[in-house]
C-alpha positions as a Markdown table, in Angstrom:
| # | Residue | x | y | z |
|---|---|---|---|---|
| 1 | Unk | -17.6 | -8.2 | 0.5 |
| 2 | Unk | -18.4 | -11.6 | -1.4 |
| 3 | Unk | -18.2 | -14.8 | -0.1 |
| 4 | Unk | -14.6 | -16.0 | -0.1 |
| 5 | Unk | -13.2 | -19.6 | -0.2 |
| 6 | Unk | -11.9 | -20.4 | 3.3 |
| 7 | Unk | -8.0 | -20.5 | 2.5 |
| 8 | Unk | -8.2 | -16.9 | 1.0 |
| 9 | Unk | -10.2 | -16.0 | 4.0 |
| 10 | Unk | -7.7 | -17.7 | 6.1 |
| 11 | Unk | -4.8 | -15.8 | 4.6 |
| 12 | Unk | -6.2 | -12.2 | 5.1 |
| 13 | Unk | -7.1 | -12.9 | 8.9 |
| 14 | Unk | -3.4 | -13.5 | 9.1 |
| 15 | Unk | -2.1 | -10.3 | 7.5 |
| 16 | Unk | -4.8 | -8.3 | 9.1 |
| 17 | Unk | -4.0 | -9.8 | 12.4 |
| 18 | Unk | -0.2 | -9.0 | 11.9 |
| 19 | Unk | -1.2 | -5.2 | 10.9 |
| 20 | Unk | -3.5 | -5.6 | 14.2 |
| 21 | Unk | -0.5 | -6.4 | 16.0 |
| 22 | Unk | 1.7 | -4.2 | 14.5 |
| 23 | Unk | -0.4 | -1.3 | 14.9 |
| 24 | Unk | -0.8 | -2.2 | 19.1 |
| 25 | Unk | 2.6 | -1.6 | 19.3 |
| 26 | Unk | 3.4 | 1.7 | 17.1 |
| 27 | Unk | 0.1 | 3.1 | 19.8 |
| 28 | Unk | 2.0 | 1.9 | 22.8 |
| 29 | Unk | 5.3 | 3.5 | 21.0 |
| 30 | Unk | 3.4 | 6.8 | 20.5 |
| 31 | Unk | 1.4 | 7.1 | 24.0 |
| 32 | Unk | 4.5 | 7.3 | 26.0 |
| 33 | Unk | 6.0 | 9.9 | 23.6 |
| 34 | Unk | 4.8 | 13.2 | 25.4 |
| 35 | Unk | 5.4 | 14.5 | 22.0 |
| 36 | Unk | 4.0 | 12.5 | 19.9 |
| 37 | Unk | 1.1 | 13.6 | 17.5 |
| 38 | Unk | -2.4 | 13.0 | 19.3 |
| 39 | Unk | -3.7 | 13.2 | 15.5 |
| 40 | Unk | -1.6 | 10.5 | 14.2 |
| 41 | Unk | -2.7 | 8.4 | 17.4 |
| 42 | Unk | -5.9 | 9.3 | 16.8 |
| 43 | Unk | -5.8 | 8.0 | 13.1 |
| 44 | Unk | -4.4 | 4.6 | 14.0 |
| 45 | Unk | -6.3 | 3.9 | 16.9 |
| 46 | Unk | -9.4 | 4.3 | 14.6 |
| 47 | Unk | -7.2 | 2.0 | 11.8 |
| 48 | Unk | -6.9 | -0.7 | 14.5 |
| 49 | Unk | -10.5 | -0.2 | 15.2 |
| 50 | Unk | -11.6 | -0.6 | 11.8 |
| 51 | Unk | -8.9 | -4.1 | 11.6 |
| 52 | Unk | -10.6 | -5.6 | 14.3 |
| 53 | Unk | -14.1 | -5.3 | 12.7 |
| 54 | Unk | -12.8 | -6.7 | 9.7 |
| 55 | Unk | -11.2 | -9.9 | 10.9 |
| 56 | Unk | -14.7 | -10.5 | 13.1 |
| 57 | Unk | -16.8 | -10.1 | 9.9 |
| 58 | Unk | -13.9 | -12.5 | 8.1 |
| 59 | Unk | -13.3 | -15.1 | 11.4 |
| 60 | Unk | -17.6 | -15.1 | 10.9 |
| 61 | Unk | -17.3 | -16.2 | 7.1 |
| 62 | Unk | -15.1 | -19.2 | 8.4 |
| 63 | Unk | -18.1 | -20.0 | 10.4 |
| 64 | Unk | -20.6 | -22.4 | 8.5 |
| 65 | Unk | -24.2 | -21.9 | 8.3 |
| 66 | Unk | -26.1 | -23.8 | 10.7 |
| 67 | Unk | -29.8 | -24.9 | 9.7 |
| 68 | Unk | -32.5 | -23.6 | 11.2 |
């Protein structure tokens, strides 16, 4: 991923922190379903897996270089 300017960078955290959030509560949804499909659970706890990564590596980009 290339560098970014900080307000686009800004404006994905807070769409991939609403997924993030949105995602929480379809698993909580799901995992009190005794019926639910353990696949499909599977698959979006590994999605909100994969979100939070992203908005580390993005909330580190909003970080400025410090000199050594």
């Amino acid at each position: 991923m290339h560098s970014l300017d900080p307000a686009e960078i800004t404006r994905q955290l807070v769409e991939l922190r609403q997924e993030h959030r949105d995602l929480d509560a379809a698993i909580a949804r799901l995992s009190v379903d005794s019926a639910s499909d353990e696949l499909q659970l599977k698959r979006l706890k590994k999605r909100k897996l994969r979100l939070k990564d992203m908005i580390a590596y993005l909330e580190n980009q909003l970080i400025p270089d410090q000199p050594a």
